[in-house]
C-alpha positions in Angstrom: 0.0 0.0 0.0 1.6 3.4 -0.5 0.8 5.8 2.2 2.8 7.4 4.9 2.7 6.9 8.5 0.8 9.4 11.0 1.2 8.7 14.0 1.3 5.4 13.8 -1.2 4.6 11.4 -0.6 4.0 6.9 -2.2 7.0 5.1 -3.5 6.2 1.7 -2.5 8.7 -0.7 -4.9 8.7 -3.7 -4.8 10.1 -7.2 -7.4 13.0 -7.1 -9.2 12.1 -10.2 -11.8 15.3 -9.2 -8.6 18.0 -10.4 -9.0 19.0 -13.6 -4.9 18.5 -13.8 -5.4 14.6 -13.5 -8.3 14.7 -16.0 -6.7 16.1 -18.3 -4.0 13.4 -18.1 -6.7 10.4 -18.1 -7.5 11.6 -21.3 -4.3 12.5 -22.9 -3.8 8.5 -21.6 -6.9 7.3 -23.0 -6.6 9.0 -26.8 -2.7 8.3 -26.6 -2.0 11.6 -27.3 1.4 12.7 -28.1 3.0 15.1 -25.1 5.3 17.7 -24.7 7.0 17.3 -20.9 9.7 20.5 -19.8 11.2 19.7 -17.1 12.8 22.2 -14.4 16.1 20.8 -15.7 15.4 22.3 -19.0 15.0 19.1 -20.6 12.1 18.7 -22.9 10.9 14.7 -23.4 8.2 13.8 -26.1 6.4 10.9 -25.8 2.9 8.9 -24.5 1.5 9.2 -21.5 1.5 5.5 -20.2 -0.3 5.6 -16.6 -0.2 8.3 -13.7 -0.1 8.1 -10.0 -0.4 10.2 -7.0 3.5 10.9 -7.6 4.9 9.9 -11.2 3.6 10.4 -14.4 4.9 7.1 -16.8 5.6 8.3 -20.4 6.7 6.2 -23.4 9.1 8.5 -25.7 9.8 8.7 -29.4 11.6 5.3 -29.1 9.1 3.5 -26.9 11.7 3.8 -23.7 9.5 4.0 -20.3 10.6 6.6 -18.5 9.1 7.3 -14.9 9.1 11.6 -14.0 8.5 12.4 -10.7 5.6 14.9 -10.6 7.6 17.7 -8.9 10.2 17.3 -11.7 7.6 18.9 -14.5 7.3 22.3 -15.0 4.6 22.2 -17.5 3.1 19.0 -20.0 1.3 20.0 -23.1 -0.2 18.0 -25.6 1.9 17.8 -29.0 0.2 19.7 -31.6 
């Protein structure tokens, strides 16, 4: 289960599929959508979004590699036009 302790007891920590943010995502997912990803490094990565959790977002890139970005890594995703 991923959660966290407080005070002594595993928190859940869920995907809040209500934010418009996540939405978006599910259906960038679900029409396989080609992305634009900047990171805060700069870096820009092109690809598929594959799944999203409450802290990663799973991409497939130009060459089908899976690569796993932390959420806090992103400093905006856009859909390819």
């Amino acid at each position: 289960m991923d959660g966290y302790v407080y005070g002594g007891t595993v928190m859940a920590i869920e995907l809040e599929t209500g934010l418009p943010s996540v939405r978006q995502l599910q259906m960038l997912l679900r029409d396989k959508q080609e992305v634009e990803i900047k990171l805060v490094t700069s870096d820009v990565i092109i690809g598929r979004v594959q799944w999203q959790d409450a802290y990663c977002i799973c991409l497939a890139d130009l060459e089908n590699q899976t690569i796993i970005l932390w959420r806090q890594a992103i400093a905006y995703l856009k859909p390819k036009a």
